[in-house]
N, C-alpha and C positions, 0 to 999 in steps of 0.2 A: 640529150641524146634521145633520137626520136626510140618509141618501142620495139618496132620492130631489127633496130639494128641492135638490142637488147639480146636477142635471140642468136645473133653470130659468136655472141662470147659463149661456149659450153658452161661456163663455171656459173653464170647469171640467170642462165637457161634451164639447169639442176636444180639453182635455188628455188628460181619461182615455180616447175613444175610439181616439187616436191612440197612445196608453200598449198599449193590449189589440189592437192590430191589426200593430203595429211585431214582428220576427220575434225571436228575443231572439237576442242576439248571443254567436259563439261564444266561448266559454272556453277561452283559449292558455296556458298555461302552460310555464316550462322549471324541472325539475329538476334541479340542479346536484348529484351523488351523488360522493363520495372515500369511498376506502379503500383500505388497506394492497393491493397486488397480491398475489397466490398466486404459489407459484413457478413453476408449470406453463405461466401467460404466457397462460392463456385467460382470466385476470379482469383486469382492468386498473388503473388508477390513480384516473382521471376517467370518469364516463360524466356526458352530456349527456343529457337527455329531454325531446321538445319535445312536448309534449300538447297535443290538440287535441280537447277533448270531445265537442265538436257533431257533429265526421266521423269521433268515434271512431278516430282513427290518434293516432298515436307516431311519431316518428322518431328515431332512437338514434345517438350517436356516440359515439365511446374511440376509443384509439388503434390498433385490430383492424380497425374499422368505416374507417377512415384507410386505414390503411397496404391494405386488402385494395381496399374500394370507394374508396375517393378521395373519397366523400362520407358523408355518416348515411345508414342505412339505416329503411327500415320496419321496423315493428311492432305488432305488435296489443295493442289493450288487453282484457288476459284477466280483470281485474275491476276496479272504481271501486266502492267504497264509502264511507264515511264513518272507515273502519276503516285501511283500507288500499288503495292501490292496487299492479294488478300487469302487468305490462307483456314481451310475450314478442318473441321473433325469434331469426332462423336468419342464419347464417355459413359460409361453404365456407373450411376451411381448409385446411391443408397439413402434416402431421403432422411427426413428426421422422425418420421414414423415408421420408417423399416421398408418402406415400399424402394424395390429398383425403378428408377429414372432416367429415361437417355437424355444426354445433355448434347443439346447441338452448340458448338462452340463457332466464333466466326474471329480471324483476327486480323485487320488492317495496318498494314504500316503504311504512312503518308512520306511519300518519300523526299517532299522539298523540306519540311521540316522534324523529319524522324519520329513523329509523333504517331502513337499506334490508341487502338481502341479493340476491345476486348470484351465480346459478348455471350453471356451465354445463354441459351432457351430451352427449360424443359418442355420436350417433343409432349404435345399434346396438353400443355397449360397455357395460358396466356401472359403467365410471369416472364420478363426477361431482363438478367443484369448485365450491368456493363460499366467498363472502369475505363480510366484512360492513364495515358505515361508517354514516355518515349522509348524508344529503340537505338541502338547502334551495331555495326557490324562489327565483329569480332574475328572474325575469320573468314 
Protein backbone atom coordinates (compact mmCIF):
# COMPACT_ATOMS: atom_id res chain seq x y z
CA UNK A 1 0.00 0.00 0.00
CA UNK A 2 1.61 3.00 -1.32
CA UNK A 3 2.11 5.94 1.69
CA UNK A 4 0.19 8.25 0.80
CA UNK A 5 -3.04 6.25 0.55
CA UNK A 6 -1.97 5.44 4.27
CA UNK A 7 -3.22 8.79 5.07
CA UNK A 8 -7.17 8.07 3.59
CA UNK A 9 -7.73 5.69 6.52
CA UNK A 10 -8.24 8.18 9.70
CA UNK A 11 -7.41 5.35 12.10
CA UNK A 12 -3.54 4.89 10.49
CA UNK A 13 -3.31 8.68 10.15
CA UNK A 14 -3.86 9.04 14.23
CA UNK A 15 -1.48 6.54 14.69
CA UNK A 16 1.46 7.80 12.89
CA UNK A 17 0.67 11.54 13.63
CA UNK A 18 0.66 10.84 17.25
CA UNK A 19 3.84 8.28 16.68
CA UNK A 20 5.99 11.69 15.06
CA UNK A 21 4.65 14.26 17.71
CA UNK A 22 5.10 11.98 21.04
CA UNK A 23 8.80 13.21 22.56
CA UNK A 24 10.87 10.05 22.42
CA UNK A 25 11.41 8.79 25.77
CA UNK A 26 14.56 8.91 27.78
CA UNK A 27 17.03 6.03 27.66
CA UNK A 28 17.97 4.87 31.57
CA UNK A 29 20.15 2.50 31.85
CA UNK A 30 22.46 0.88 34.83
CA UNK A 31 25.85 -0.61 34.47
CA UNK A 32 26.59 -3.13 36.70
CA UNK A 33 30.99 -2.87 36.33
CA UNK A 34 33.29 -5.75 38.81
CA UNK A 35 36.72 -6.00 39.07
CA UNK A 36 39.50 -7.10 40.97
CA UNK A 37 40.36 -3.84 43.50
CA UNK A 38 44.10 -2.12 43.20
CA UNK A 39 45.79 -2.02 46.25
CA UNK A 40 45.94 1.55 46.62
CA UNK A 41 41.97 1.39 47.58
CA UNK A 42 41.11 4.29 45.00
CA UNK A 43 39.51 1.52 42.54
CA UNK A 44 37.15 -0.47 44.07
CA UNK A 45 35.32 -3.72 43.75
CA UNK A 46 31.70 -2.67 42.26
CA UNK A 47 30.92 0.46 40.50
CA UNK A 48 27.21 1.06 39.70
CA UNK A 49 26.32 3.44 36.65
CA UNK A 50 23.12 4.93 36.22
CA UNK A 51 22.92 6.53 32.65
CA UNK A 52 20.65 8.70 31.50
CA UNK A 53 21.04 9.59 27.92
CA UNK A 54 18.51 12.18 27.15
CA UNK A 55 19.89 14.58 30.30
CA UNK A 56 23.18 13.36 29.45
CA UNK A 57 24.14 12.81 33.28
CA UNK A 58 25.70 9.59 35.03
CA UNK A 59 25.39 8.99 38.41
CA UNK A 60 28.24 6.81 40.00
CA UNK A 61 28.46 4.64 43.03
CA UNK A 62 31.32 2.13 44.75
CA UNK A 63 32.02 1.94 47.90
CA UNK A 64 34.36 5.52 47.92
CA UNK A 65 31.26 7.29 46.45
CA UNK A 66 29.54 5.54 50.01
CA UNK A 67 31.62 5.83 52.53
CA UNK A 68 32.74 9.77 51.40
CA UNK A 69 29.15 11.12 50.07
CA UNK A 70 26.64 8.83 51.68
CA UNK A 71 25.02 8.66 48.26
CA UNK A 72 26.15 8.22 44.02
CA UNK A 73 27.64 10.93 42.84
CA UNK A 74 27.43 12.76 39.43
CA UNK A 75 29.13 12.54 36.50
CA UNK A 76 29.59 13.52 33.20
CA UNK A 77 29.17 11.57 30.10
CA UNK A 78 32.64 12.28 28.30
CA UNK A 79 31.66 10.07 25.11
CA UNK A 80 28.66 7.62 24.00
CA UNK A 81 29.33 5.84 20.86
CA UNK A 82 28.57 2.86 19.34
CA UNK A 83 32.22 1.83 20.22
CA UNK A 84 32.46 2.59 23.56
CA UNK A 85 31.14 4.56 26.16
CA UNK A 86 33.10 6.76 28.77
CA UNK A 87 31.96 8.20 31.85
CA UNK A 88 34.16 10.83 34.17
CA UNK A 89 33.81 12.41 37.84
CA UNK A 90 35.66 13.82 40.70
CA UNK A 91 36.21 12.79 44.63
CA UNK A 92 37.79 14.66 47.62
CA UNK A 93 39.62 12.32 49.25
CA UNK A 94 41.85 12.16 52.23
CA UNK A 95 45.37 10.72 51.64
CA UNK A 96 47.38 8.67 53.90
CA UNK A 97 49.01 11.46 55.44
CA UNK A 98 45.80 13.59 56.14
CA UNK A 99 46.11 15.79 53.15
CA UNK A 100 42.64 16.22 50.99
CA UNK A 101 43.06 15.04 47.35
CA UNK A 102 40.89 15.38 44.36
CA UNK A 103 40.57 12.32 42.55
CA UNK A 104 39.82 12.49 38.91
CA UNK A 105 38.11 9.34 38.07
CA UNK A 106 37.57 8.30 34.19
CA UNK A 107 35.53 5.05 33.51
CA UNK A 108 35.10 3.17 29.95
CA UNK A 109 32.87 0.53 28.98
CA UNK A 110 33.94 -1.21 25.72
CA UNK A 111 30.92 -2.05 24.30
CA UNK A 112 31.65 -5.25 21.81
CA UNK A 113 32.97 -6.87 24.58
CA UNK A 114 31.59 -5.38 28.03
CA UNK A 115 34.86 -5.02 29.22
CA UNK A 116 35.43 -1.64 31.29
CA UNK A 117 38.72 0.07 32.59
CA UNK A 118 38.84 2.26 35.65
CA UNK A 119 41.13 4.99 36.25
CA UNK A 120 41.88 7.10 38.76
CA UNK A 121 44.50 10.51 38.93
CA UNK A 122 45.25 12.49 41.93
CA UNK A 123 44.75 16.05 40.29
CA UNK A 124 48.14 17.60 40.52
CA UNK A 125 50.48 14.24 41.04
CA UNK A 126 51.73 12.24 38.37
CA UNK A 127 50.47 8.87 40.01
CA UNK A 128 47.74 7.16 38.24
CA UNK A 129 45.76 3.68 38.97
CA UNK A 130 43.74 1.74 37.09
CA UNK A 131 42.15 -1.77 37.16
CA UNK A 132 40.17 -3.45 34.57
CA UNK A 133 36.75 -6.12 34.55
CA UNK A 134 33.68 -6.29 32.87
CA UNK A 135 30.33 -4.81 32.92
CA UNK A 136 26.85 -5.71 32.14
CA UNK A 137 23.53 -4.11 32.07
CA UNK A 138 21.19 -4.39 34.57
CA UNK A 139 18.51 -2.30 33.97
Amino acid sequence: MPVSSLFKTPVIAAIVCVGIAMPASAETFRYLCEMPPDQSGYITATYVLDVDTSAKTVKIQDALTNAIEGEPVDGEIAEFTDRKHVFKWELILRSSNGQNVKMRYRAAVFRNNMTARVEATPIGYSNRFQQRGGCRVVS
